[in-house]
C-alpha positions as CSV (number, residue, x, y, z in Angstrom):
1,X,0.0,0.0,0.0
2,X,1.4,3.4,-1.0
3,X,1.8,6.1,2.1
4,X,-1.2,8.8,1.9
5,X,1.3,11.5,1.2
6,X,2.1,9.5,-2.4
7,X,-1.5,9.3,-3.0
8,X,-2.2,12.9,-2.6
9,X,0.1,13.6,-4.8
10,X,-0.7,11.8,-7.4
11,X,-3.9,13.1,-7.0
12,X,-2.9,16.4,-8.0
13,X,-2.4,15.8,-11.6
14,X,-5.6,14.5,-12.1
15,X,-7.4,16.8,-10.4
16,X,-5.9,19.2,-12.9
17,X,-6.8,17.2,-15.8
18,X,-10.5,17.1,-15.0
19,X,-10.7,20.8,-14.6
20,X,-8.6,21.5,-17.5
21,X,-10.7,18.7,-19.2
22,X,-14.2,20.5,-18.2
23,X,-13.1,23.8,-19.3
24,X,-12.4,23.2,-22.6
25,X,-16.2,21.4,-22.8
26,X,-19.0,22.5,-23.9
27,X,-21.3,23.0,-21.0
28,X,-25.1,23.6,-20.3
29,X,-26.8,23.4,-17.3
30,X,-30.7,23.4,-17.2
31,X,-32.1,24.3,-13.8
32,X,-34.0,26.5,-11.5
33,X,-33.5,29.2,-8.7
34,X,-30.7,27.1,-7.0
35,X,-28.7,27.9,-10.0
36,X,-29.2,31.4,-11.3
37,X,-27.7,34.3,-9.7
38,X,-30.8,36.3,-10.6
39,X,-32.7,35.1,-7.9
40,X,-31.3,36.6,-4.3
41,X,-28.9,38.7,-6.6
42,X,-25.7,36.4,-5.4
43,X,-23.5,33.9,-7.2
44,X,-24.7,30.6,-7.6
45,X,-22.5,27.2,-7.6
46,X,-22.4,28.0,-12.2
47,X,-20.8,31.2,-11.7
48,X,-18.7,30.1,-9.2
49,X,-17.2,26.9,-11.2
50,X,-16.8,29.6,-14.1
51,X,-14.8,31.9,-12.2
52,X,-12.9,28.7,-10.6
53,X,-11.8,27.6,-14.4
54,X,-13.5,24.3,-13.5
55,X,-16.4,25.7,-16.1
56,X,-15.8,27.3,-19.6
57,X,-16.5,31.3,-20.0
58,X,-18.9,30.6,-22.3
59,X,-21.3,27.8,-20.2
60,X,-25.1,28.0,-21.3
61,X,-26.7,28.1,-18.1
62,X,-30.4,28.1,-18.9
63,X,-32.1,28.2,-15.5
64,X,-35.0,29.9,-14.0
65,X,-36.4,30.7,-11.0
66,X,-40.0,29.1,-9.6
67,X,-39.7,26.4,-13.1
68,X,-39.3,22.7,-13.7
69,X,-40.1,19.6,-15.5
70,X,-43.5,20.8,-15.5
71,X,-43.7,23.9,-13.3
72,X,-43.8,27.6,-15.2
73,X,-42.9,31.3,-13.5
74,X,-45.9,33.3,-13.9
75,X,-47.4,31.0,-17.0
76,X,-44.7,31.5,-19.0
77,X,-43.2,28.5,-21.6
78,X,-40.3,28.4,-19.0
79,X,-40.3,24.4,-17.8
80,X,-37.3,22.8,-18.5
81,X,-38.9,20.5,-21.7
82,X,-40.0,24.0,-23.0
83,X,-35.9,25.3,-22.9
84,X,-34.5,22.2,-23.8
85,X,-36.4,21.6,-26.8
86,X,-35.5,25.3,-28.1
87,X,-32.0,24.7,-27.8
88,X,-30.5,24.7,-31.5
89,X,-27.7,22.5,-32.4
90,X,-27.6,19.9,-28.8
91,X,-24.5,18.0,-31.0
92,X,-22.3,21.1,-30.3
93,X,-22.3,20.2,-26.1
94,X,-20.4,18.5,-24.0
95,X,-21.5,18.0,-21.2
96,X,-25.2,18.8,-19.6
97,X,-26.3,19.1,-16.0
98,X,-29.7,19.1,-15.0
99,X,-30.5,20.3,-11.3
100,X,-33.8,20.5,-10.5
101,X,-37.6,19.2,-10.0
102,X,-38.3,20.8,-6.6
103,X,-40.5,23.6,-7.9
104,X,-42.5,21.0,-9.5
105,X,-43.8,20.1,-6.0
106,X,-44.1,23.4,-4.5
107,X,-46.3,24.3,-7.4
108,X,-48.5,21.2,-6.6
109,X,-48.1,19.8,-10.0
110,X,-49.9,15.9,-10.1
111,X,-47.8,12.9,-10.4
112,X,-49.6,11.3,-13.5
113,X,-49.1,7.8,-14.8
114,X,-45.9,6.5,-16.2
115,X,-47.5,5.7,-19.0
116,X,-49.3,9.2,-19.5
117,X,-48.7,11.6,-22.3
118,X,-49.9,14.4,-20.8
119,X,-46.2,15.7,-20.1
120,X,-47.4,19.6,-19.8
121,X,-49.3,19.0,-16.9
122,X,-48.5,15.5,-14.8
123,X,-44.7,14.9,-13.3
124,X,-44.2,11.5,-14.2
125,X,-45.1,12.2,-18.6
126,X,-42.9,15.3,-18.2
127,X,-40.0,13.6,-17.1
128,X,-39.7,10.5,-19.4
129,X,-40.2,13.1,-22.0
130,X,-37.8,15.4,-20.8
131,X,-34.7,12.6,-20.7
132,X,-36.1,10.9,-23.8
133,X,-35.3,14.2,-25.7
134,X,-32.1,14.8,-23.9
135,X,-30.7,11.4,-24.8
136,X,-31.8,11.3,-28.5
137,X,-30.5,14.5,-29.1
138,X,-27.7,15.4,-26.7
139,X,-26.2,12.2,-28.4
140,X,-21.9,13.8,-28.1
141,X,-22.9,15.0,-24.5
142,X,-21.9,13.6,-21.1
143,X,-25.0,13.8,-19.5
144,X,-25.4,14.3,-15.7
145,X,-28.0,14.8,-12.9
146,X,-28.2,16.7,-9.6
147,X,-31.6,16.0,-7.5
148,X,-33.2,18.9,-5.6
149,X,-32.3,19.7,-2.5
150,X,-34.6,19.6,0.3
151,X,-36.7,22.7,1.5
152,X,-38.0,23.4,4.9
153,X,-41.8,21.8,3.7
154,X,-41.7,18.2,4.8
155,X,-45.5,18.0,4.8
156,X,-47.8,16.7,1.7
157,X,-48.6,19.1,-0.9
158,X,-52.5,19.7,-2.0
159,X,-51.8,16.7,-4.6
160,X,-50.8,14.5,-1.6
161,X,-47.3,14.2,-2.4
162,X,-44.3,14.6,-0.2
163,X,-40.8,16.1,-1.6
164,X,-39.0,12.8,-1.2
165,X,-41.2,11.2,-4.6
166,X,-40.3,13.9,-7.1
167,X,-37.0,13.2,-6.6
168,X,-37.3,9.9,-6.4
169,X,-39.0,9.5,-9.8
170,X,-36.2,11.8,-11.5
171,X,-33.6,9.1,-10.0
172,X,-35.6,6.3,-11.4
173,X,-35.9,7.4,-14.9
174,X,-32.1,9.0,-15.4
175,X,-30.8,5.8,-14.1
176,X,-32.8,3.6,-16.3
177,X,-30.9,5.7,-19.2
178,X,-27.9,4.8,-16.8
179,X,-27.1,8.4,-16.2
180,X,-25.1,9.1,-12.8
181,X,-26.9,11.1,-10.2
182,X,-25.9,12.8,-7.4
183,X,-28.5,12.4,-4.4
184,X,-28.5,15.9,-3.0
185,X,-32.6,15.6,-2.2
186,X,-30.9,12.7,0.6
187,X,-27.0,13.6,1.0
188,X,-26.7,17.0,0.4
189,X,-26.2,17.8,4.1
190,X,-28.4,20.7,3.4
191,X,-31.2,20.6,6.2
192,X,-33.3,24.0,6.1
193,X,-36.3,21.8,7.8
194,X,-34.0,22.6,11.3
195,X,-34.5,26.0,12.5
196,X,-31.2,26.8,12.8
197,X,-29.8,25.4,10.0
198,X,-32.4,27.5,8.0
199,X,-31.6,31.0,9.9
200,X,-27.8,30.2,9.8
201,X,-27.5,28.8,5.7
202,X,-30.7,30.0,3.7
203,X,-31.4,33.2,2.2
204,X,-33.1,35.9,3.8
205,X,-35.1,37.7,1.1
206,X,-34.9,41.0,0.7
207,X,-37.4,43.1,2.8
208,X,-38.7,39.4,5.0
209,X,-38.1,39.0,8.1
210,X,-37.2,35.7,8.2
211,X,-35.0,32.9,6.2
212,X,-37.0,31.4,3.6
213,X,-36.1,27.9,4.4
214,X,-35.3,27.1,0.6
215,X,-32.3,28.7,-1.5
216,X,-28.3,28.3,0.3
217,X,-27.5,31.9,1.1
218,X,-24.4,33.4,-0.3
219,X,-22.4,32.2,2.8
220,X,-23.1,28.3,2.1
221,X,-22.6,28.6,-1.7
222,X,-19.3,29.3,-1.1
């Protein structure tokens, strides 16, 4: 067995590599509030892997606030199928993230059938949709998935559904395409359901009183 001082060292080549390797990609991330600096006015984890180098300059981060598979800000055609499909040329990426999903129970949207078509209005239709499209199109991309984070809402919404199966369903359906995906809805260490988690890491918006229990303030991005 090597000594953990050789291992470390070793590791710092390749740690270079992947960054240098990312940076010269292609990159697009689809996602929500979590991921645009727009919303709290503060950078997000995107920017910051930009300014890093870990990101190209010229990334395509396509996210929204208050959207999702199915979920739209103020009735816009702003869900993620909507800005995927509108994306011209998907050979010329790399690599594309997709972080999101937790809007879509916030907004109450219905779970559906797995079999459904209706993929504008039920979960389940919107994501096999969704990745079909990504796969059959995105076809020189690396393609990757980041589940939502929790919020501080742990009860059912008004379609009886609890946080826990929107992510769930996502993780289903990218791994039957055998996509990798990083739990953060279960290991993201990001707890705003604790009260003092939430007042010490979540954004306090501007002119409320309190944390909103949701979004990672500026201090836990970094």
């Amino acid at each position: 067995y090597e000594h953990i001082g050789s291992i470390e060292k070793n590791l710092k080549p390749i740690n270079a590599n992947i960054s240098t390797t990312i940076a010269e990609s292609k990159v697009l991330v689809i996602g929500d509030s979590i991921s645009t600096d727009a919303y709290g006015s503060y950078k997000k984890w995107v920017t910051d892997l930009k300014e890093a180098g870990f990101f190209p300059a010229d990334t395509v981060n396509s996210s929204q606030h208050a959207t999702g598979f199915v979920a739209r800000y103020n009735s816009q055609p702003n869900d993620f199928i909507t800005r995927l499909k509108a994306i011209s040329d998907p050979s010329q990426y790399d690599l594309v993230i997709v972080f999101g999903g937790i809007n879509d129970y916030i907004q109450n949207i219905p779970m559906g059938s797995e079999s459904g078509t209706d993929y504008t209005v039920s979960f389940k239709p919107a994501v096999n949709e969704f990745f079909n499209y990504l796969i059959q199109n995105f076809t020189q991309a690396r393609l990757c998935v980041l589940l939502p984070l929790r919020t501080y809402a742990t009860w059912q919404n008004s379609v009886g559904e609890y946080q826990q199966a929107y992510g769930d369903y996502i993780k289903t359906v990218a791994q039957s395409y055998c996509l990798p995906v990083l739990n953060l809805t279960e290991e993201s260490g990001f707890c705003p359901y604790i009260a003092t988690f939430s007042n010490m890491w979540t954004l306090q918006p501007e002119g409320y009183q309190s944390h909103d229990g949701v979004h990672p303030n500026a201090e836990y991005e970094r």
